[in-house]
N, C-alpha and C positions, 0 to 999 in steps of 0.2 A: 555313221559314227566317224570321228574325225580323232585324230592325233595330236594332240598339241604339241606335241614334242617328243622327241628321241634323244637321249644321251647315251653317246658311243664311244670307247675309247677299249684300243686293243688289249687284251688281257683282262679285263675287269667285263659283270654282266651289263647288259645293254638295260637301259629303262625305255618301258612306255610310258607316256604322260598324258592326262587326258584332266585339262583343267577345267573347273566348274568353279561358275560364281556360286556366294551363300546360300540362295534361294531356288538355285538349279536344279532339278530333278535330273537323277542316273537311271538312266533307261536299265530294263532287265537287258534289251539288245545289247548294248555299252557292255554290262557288265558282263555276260556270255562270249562277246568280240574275246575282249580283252584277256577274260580266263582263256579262253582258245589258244594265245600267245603267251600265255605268262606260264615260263617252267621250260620250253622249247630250247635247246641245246643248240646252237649255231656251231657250224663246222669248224670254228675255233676254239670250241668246247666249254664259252660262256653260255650263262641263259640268257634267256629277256628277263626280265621279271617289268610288271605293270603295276600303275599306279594309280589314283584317280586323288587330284590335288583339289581340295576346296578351301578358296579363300577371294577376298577383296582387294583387287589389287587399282592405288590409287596412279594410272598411267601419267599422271601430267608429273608425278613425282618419282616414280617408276619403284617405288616403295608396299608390299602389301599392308593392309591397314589389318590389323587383330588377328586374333589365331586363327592357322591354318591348319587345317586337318588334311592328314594324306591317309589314304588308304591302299592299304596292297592288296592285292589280287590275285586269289588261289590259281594255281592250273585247274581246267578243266576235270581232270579226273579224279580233283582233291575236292570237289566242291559238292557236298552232301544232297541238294535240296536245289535242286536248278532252276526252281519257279520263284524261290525266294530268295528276294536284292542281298540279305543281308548272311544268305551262307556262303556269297560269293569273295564276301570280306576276311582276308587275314588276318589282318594286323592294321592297329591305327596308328595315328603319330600325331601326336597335338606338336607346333611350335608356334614360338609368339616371338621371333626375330627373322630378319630374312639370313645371319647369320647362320641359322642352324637351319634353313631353308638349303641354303648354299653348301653346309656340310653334307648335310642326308643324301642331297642329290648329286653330291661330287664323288665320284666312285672308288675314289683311292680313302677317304673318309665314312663312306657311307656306315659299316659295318660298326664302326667305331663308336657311330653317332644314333646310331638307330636302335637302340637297347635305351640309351638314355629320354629318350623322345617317345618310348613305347606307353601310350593310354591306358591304365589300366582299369579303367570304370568312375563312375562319379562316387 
């Protein structure tokens, strides 16, 4: 498993990021990593919390193309059902700008943005 990325900034909780294109499969491994980490209290008395981002990002333009789905990522000891992908999911987040990309994952915004961007079924 691999990391796409970490946002870090003093005071505020730290993100894991692990990006997947549309058609990508999330390993059960991936998603057990990552509950492992997410909820973990750092000696600064932030958590991690993790995330698993899926979308299409067009690089020549540096722009992602259509919705993006993010998913959060219970802690391990929150997660009912540890053989299935889908009890390891918290919370989803549709967005269709990179604007609201850019708030969710900015930490001094996240909170603010992430109620309005919560999926609440089809």
């Amino acid at each position: 498993m691999d990391i796409d990325c970490v946002l870090s900034k003093f005071g505020y909780d730290t993100f894991l990021i692990d990006h997947k294109k549309g058609r990508d499969k999330t390993s059960l491994s991936t998603l057990r990593t990552l509950s492992n980490y997410a909820g973990i209290t750092l000696n600064s008395g932030v958590k991690i919390r993790c995330f698993i981002v899926r979308s299409e990002v067009d690089t020549d333009l540096g722009v992602t193309k259509g919705t993006t789905k993010v998913f959060e990522i219970y802690p391990l000891p929150e997660v009912r059902n540890k053989k299935e992908a889908s009890s390891f999911l918290k919370e989803t987040y549709l967005m269709t700008s990179d604007a609201d990309l850019k708030l969710f994952f900015q930490q001094e915004t996240h909170f603010q943005v992430a109620d309005r961007l919560i999926y609440k079924g089809e």
